[in-house]
N, C-alpha and C positions, 0 to 999 in steps of 0.2 A: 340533723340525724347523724348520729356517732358509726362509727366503720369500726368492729374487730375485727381483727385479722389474728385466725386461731391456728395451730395445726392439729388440733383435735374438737374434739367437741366439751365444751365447759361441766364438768361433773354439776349434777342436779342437787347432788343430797347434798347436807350442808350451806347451804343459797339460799335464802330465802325470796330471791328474786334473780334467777339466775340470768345471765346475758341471755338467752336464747329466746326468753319470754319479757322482757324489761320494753317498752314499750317505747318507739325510735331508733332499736336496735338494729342493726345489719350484721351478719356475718358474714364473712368469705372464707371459707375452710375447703383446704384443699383434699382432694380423693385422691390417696395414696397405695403403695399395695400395684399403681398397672403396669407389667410387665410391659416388654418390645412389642408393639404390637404387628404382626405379621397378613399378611394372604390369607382370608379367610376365615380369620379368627372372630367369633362370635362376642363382638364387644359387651352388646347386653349383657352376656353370660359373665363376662369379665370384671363389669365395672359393680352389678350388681353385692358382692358381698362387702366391697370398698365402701359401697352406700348403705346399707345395713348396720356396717360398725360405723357410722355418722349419722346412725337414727334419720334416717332420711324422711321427712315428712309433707305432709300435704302444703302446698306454696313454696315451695323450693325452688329452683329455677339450676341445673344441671347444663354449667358453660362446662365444655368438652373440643380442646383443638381440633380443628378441621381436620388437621394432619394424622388423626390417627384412624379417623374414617378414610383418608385417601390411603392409607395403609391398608387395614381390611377389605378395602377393594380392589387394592392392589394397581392402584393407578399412578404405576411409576414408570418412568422414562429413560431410556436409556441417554446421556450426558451430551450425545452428538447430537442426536432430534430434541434438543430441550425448545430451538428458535423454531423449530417447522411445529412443536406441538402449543407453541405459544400463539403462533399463526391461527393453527386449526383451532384454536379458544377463544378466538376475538372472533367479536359479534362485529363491532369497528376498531377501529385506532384512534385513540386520541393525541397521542403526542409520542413522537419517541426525541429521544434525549441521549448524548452520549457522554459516555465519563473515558475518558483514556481513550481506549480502543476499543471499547463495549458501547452497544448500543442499547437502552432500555426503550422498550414500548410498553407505552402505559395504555390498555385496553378494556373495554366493556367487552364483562363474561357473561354469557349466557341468562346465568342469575342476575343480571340488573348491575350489582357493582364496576365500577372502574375500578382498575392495579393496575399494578407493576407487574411486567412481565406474567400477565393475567393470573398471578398469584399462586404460579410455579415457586417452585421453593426445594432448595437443595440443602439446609439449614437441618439438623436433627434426621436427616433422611441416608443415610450411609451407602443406602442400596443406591440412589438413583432421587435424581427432582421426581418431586411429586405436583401431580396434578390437582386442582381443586373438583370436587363433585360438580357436575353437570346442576344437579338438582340438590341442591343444600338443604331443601326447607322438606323435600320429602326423605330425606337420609337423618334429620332431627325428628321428624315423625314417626317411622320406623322405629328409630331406635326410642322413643318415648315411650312407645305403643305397647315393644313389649317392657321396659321397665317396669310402665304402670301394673301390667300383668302380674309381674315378676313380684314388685313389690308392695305393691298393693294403697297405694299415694298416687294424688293427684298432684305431679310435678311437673315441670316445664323444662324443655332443653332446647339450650342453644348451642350452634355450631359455629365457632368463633376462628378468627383468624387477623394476622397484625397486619395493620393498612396506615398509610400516612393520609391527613387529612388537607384539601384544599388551604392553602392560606396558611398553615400550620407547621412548626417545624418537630419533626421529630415521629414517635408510629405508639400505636394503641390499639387495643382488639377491639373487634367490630364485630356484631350478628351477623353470619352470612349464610345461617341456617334457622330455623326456630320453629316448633312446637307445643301448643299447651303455655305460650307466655303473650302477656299484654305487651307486644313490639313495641306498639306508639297508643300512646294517653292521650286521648284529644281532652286538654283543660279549657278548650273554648267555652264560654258561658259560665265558668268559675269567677272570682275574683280572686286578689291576690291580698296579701297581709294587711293592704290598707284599705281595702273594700273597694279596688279601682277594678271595674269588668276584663275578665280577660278575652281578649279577640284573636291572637294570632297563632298562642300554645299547645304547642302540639307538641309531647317528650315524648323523644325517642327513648324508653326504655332498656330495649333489647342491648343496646350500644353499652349503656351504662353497665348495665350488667356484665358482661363482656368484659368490660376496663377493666371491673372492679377486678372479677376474677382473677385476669392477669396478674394481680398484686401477688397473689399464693401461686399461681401456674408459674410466671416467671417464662425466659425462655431457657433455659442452661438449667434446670431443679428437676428435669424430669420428671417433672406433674404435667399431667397432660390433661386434669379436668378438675372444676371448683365445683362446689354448692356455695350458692348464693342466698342465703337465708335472712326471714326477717322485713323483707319489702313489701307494705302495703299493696293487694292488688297483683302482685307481677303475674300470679296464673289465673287472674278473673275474665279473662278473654284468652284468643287465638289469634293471633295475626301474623303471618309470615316474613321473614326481613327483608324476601321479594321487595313488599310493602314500602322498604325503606328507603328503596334508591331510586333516584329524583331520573327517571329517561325519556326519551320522547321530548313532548312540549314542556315538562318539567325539568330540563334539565338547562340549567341559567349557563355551563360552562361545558359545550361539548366540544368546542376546540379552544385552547390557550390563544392567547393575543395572534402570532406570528403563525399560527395554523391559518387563525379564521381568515388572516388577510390574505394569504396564500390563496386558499378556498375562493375565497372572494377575486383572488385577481385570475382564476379558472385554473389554478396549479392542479393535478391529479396525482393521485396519494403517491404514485410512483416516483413522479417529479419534485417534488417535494425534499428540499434539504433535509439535513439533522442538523439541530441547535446543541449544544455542549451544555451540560447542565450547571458547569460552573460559568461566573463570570466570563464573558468572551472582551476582547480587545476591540475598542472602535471601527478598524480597521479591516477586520474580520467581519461585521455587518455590515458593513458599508459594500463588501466585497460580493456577500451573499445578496447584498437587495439589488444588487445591479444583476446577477445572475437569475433571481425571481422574476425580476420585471422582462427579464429578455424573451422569459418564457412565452410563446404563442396561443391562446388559448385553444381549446382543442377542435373550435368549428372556425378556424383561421387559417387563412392559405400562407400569412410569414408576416413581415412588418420589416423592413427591409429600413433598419435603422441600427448605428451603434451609439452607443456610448461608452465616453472613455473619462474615468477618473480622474483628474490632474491633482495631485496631495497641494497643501500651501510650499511654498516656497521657505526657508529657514529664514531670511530673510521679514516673513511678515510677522515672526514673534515678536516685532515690537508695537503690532498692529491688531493681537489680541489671534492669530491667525497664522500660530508656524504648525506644520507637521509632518506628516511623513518627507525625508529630504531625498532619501538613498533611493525611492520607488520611482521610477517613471508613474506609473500610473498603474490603472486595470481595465483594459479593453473588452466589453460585451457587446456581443454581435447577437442582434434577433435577428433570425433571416426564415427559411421555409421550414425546416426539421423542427425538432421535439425537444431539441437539447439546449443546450447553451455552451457557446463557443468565449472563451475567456483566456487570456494572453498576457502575460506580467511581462513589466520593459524589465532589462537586461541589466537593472541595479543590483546591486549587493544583495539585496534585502530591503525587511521591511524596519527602521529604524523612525522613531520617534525623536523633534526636534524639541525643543524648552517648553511649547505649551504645549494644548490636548492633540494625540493623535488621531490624525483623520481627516482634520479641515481642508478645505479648498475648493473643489468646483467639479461639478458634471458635464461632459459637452456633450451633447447628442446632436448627431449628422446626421440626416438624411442622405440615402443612396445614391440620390438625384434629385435635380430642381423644379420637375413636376408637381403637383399638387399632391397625386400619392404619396409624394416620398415625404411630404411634408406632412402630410397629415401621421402619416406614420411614427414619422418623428415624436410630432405631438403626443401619439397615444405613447408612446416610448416615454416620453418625458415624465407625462402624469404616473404613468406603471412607475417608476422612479420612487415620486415622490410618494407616494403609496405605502412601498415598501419600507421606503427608511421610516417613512411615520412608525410604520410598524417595529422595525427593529429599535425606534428612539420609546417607544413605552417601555422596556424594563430600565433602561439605564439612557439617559443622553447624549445625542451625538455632537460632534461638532459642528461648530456654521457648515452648511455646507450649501453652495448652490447650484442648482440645475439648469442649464442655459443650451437654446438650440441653437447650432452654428452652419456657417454654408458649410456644404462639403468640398469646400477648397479650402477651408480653416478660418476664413473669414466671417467674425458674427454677423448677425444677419441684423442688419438694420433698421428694419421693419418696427 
């Protein structure tokens, strides 16, 4: 299937086959003519003479930036509450993330998608970040309902907006409203070019469309909405882009690696670090897992155990095992509170010797040499190894090892 990408519509006369009608053809032409859109302004009224002079006709599919609907409803934010309205839009949290000195949380909004900063956006919005619709799929049906009217065509509109994809680098528009279009094609029970059954095809439509559009929307061109012409089927059904986002028992990825294990070792959303979204340094996880694991879960009276860091020595670079020289170490106290108590020795800093930084050894001491203090220990030690598992899945860490000692300093020979 071939893609033009027009800024008008192809004159008829003269053609004896003209692209509009040529058969595997797709258009994406952008709807030009929309002013700033304001509080209140009657987009229908708006967009309709734009689609008029582009012959708009029946199987169209009308992708329109979310952003100019959160305009006419006037759902903007003043610059200081942009985090307290980020908050009030999360359904949950999935992960937040920091770059610099910004924190990004990535949330499930109401409508089913995860984003960024639940897809607040200060990009093209001069007044003030704008909010996304509550309801995307009934603000695409609306505004269908009266076009149809208006224009008198059975077209389809989607309410789009740019999201980055699991796994993927980089951002693309997405359905995050829709009306009047086939969202997802179930090809189950089809076969494919070479007569093999198909079982598991299910195309998300809506998305595709979306993308495509963005080719003519652009975000800097001030087009703020395409007709998508020419696709087989895209208005022979209704399916909403609700539809498209995987939540609940569908959803394969509701926390990232270092969430879940968090979760899992009883951390509460509060207690819960922030990861840096760029590459972090050895030594920096290594720091954070020893503060995770100190943490007490939340139907626990304490665990009355430390552990303390020892980096390698410069010395064992020749032993596959030099690293931090300058650090004493990092002291984590689990004891009865909520927090985590953490204490750096009185070296210069944090300085990397010839090999990886980070290697060396965990010690954990129990408080005392009763059986609770020991068993405490224990669970202190496993919370340990836990965490760094978890911090050693995006990147690897150093040997490192985990060992219980008396609390006189002497290991425990047992």
């Amino acid at each position: 299937m071939s893609i033009e990408k027009s800024s008008q519509v192809p004159p008829a006369s003269g053609l004896a086959d003209p692209p509009s009608t040529r058969p595997g053809t797709v258009q994406v032409l952008p709807v030009t003519g929309i002013p700033e859109i304001r509080h209140g302004d009657d987009l229908a009224a708006i967009l309709a003479p734009s689609l008029r002079a582009l012959e708009v006709r029946d199987g169209d599919v009308l992708c329109i930036s979310t952003k100019i609907v959160s305009k006419s409803l006037g759902l903007r934010v003043d610059p200081a509450e942009r985090d307290a309205a980020i908050e009030a839009a999360a359904v949950r949290t999935v992960a937040r993330r920091r770059h610099t000195r910004l924190v990004t949380s990535v949330v499930q909004i109401p409508s089913g998608p995860v984003m960024a900063a639940a897809g607040v956006d200060s990009s093209n919005a001069p007044d003030g970040p704008l909010l996304l619709p509550e309801d995307p799929d009934g603000c695409a049906l609306d505004l269908r309902d009266r076009l149809v009217t208006m224009l008198g065509v059975r077209l389809g509109v989607l309410l789009t907006d740019t999201s980055s994809r699991i796994w993927r680098v980089g951002v693309g528009d997405i359905a995050l409203g829709a009306a009047g279009v086939a969202s997802l094609q179930d090809l189950r029970g089809g076969t494919d070019a070479d007569g093999r059954a198909l079982t598991v095809t299910v195309r998300n439509l809506a998305d595709e469309l979306a993308a495509a559009s963005d080719l003519v929307k652009g975000k800097a061109g001030g087009v703020p909405a395409a007709i998508v012409r020419g696709v087989p089927g895209a208005t022979t059904d209704d399916v909403p882009a609700r539809a498209l986002s995987r939540t609940g028992e569908d959803d394969w990825f509701r926390r990232p690696s270092l969430e879940s294990v968090w979760v899992a070792l009883g951390l509460t959303a509060a207690q819960e670090p922030v990861a840096r979204m760029s590459p972090e340094p050895a030594a920096e996880r290594i720091e954070r897992a020893l503060a995770v694991a100190a943490l007490p879960r939340k139907d626990e009276t304490g665990r009355d155990a430390t552990a303390r860091w020892v980096p390698a020595a410069p010395e064992d670079a020749s032993h596959g095992r030099a690293g931090i020289a300058s650090n004493p170490g990092t002291s984590t106290t689990a004891g009865t509170g909520t927090g985590v108590g953490t204490s750096t020795g009185t070296g210069t800093g944090t300085g990397t010797g010839t090999g990886t930084s980070g290697s060396g050894r965990i010690l954990v001491t129990p408080a005392g040499t009763g059986p609770d203090a020991w068993i405490a220990a224990g669970t202190l030690a496993e919370r340990i190894r836990t965490a760094l598992g978890a911090e050693a899945l995006g990147a690897p860490l150093p040997l490192l090892t985990v060992e219980i000692v008396r609390p006189d300093g002497q290991e425990d020979s047992r």
